[in-house]
C-alpha positions as CSV (number, residue, x, y, z in Angstrom):
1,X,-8.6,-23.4,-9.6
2,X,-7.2,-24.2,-6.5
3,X,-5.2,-21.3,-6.4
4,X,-7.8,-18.8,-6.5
5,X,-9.2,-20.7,-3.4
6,X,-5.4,-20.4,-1.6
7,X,-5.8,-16.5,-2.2
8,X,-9.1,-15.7,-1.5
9,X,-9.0,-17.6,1.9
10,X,-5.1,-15.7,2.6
11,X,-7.3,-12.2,1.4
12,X,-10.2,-13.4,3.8
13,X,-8.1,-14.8,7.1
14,X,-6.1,-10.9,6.2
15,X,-8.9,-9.2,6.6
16,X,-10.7,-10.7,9.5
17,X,-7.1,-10.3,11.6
18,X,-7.1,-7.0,10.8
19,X,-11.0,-6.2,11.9
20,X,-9.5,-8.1,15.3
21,X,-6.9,-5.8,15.7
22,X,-9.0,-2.8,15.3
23,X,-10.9,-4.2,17.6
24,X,-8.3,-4.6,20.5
25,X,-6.7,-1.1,19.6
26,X,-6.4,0.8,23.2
27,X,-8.9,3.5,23.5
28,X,-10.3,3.3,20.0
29,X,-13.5,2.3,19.4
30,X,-14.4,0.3,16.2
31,X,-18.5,1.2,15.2
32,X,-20.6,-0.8,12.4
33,X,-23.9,0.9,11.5
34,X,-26.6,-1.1,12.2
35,X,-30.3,-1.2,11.4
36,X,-33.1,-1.4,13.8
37,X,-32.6,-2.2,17.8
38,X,-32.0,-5.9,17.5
39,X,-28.5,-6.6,17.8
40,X,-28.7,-10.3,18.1
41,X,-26.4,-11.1,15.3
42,X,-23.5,-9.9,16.8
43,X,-24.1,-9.1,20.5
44,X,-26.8,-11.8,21.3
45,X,-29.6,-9.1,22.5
46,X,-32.0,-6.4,21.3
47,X,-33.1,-3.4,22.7
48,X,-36.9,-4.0,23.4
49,X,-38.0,-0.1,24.9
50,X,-37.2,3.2,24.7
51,X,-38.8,6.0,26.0
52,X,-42.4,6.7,24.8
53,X,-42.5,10.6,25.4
54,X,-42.7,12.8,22.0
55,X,-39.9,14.6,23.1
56,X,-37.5,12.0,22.5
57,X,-37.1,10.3,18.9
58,X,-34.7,7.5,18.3
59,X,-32.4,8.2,15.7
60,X,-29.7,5.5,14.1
61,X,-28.3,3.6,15.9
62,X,-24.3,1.2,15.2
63,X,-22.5,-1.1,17.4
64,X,-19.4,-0.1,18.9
65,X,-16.3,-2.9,19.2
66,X,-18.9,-5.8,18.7
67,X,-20.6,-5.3,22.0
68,X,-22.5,-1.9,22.5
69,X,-25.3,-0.7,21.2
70,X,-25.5,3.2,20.6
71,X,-29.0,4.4,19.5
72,X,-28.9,8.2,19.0
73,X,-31.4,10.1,20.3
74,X,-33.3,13.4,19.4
75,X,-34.6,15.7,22.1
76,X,-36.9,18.3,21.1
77,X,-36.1,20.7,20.1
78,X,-32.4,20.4,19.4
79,X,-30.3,18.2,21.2
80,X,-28.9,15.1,20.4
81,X,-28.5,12.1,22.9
82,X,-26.4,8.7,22.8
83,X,-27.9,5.6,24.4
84,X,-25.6,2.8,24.8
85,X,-26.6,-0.7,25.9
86,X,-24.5,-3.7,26.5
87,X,-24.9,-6.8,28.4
88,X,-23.2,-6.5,31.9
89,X,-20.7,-9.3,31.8
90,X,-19.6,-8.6,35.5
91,X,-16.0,-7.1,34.5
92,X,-17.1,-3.3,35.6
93,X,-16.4,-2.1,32.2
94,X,-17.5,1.6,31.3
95,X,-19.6,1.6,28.0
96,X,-19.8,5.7,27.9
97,X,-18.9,8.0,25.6
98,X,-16.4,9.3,27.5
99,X,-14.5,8.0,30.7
100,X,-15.9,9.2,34.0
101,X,-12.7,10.5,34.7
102,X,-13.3,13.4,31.7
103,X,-16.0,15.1,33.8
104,X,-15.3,17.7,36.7
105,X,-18.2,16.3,39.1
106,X,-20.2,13.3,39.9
107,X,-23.4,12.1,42.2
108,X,-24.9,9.3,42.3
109,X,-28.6,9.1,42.0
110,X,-31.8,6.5,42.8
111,X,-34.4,6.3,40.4
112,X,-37.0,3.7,41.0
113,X,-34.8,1.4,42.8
114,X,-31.8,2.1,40.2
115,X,-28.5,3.4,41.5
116,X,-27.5,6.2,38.7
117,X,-23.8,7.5,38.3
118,X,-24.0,10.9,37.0
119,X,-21.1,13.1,35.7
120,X,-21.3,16.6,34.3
121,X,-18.8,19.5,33.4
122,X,-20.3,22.9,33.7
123,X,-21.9,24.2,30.6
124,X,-20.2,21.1,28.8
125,X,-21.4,17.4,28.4
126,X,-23.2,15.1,30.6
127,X,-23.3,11.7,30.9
128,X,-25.6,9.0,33.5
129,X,-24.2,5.7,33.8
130,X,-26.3,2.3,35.2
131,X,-27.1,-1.4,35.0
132,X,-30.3,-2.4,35.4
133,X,-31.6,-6.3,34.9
134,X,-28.5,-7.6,33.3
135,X,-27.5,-5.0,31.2
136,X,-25.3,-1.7,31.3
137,X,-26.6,1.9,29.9
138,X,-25.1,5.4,29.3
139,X,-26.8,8.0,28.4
140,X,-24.7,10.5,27.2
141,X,-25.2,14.7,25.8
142,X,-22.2,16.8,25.0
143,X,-24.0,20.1,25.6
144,X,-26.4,20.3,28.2
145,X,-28.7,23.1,29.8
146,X,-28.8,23.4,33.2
147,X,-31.4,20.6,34.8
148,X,-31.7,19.2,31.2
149,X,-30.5,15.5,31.8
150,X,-32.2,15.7,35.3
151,X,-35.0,15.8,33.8
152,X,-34.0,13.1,31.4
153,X,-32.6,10.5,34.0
154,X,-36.1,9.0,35.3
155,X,-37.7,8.6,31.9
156,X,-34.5,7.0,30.5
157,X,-34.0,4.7,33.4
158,X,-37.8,3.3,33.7
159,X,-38.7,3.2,30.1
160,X,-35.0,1.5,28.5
161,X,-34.9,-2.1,28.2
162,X,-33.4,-5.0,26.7
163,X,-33.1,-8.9,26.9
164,X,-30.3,-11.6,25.5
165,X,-31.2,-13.3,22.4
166,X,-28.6,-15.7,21.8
């Protein structure tokens, strides 16, 4: 009997030190589906708004590497948009998509007292970084149309929210 203990915990311990090292893999990014906008479980918050407009539908949404929240997001008529949330843990880490560095130009941006990083490639993706009370967003399309996310910034960055849980 006890040696079906022995194994099980070696089979456990095994597969927890590999879900660790996934997780610390450079550059890769290790997602869970997940249910709903609270996140608590795992991340110790919950995302409590999104934006009202009809325009905008929330889609499903996963945590990336333990951390982020992506909700994916459906802009009438047929775009799709990724929201990521995290809680800003002061280190200046990039929760995007993609790395700022992928995009051919960037502005900055003030929307209701929020300084927004925005990064675009010409008839390719676009993506608006910015922290707001505690917590980092991206917002993040790969094709845009021109004045599209523009459009998109101010009702993202008044109407998202979230608060810590744990």
């Amino acid at each position: 009997m006890n040696s079906v203990w022995v194994a099980t915990g070696v089979i456990l311990l095994a597969a927890i030190l590999f879900y660790l090292w996934l997780l610390h893999q450079d550059g890769k990014e290790v997602s869970t589906p997940w249910c709903g906008l609270d996140f608590t479980p795992r991340a110790g918050f919950e995302i409590t708004s999104l934006p009202g407009e009809p325009m905008v539908q929330t889609g499903r949404s996963r945590l990336v590497n333990g951390s982020i929240a992506e909700i994916e997001m459906h802009i009438v008529p047929d775009r799709t948009a990724w929201l990521r949330v995290a809680v800003d843990n002061g280190a200046g880490r990039s929760i995007g998509r993609r790395s700022p560095m992928d995009f051919k130009t960037s502005r900055t941006a003030q929307v209701a007292g929020v300084e927004v990083q925005v990064y675009h490639s010409h008839g390719g993706p676009e993506m608006m970084n910015w922290e707001k009370d505690g917590f980092l967003y991206s917002l993040y399309m790969d094709q845009t149309e021109m004045t599209m996310m523009g459009g998109l910034i101010d009702l993202f960055v008044r109407e998202s929210a979230a608060r810590l849980t744990a």
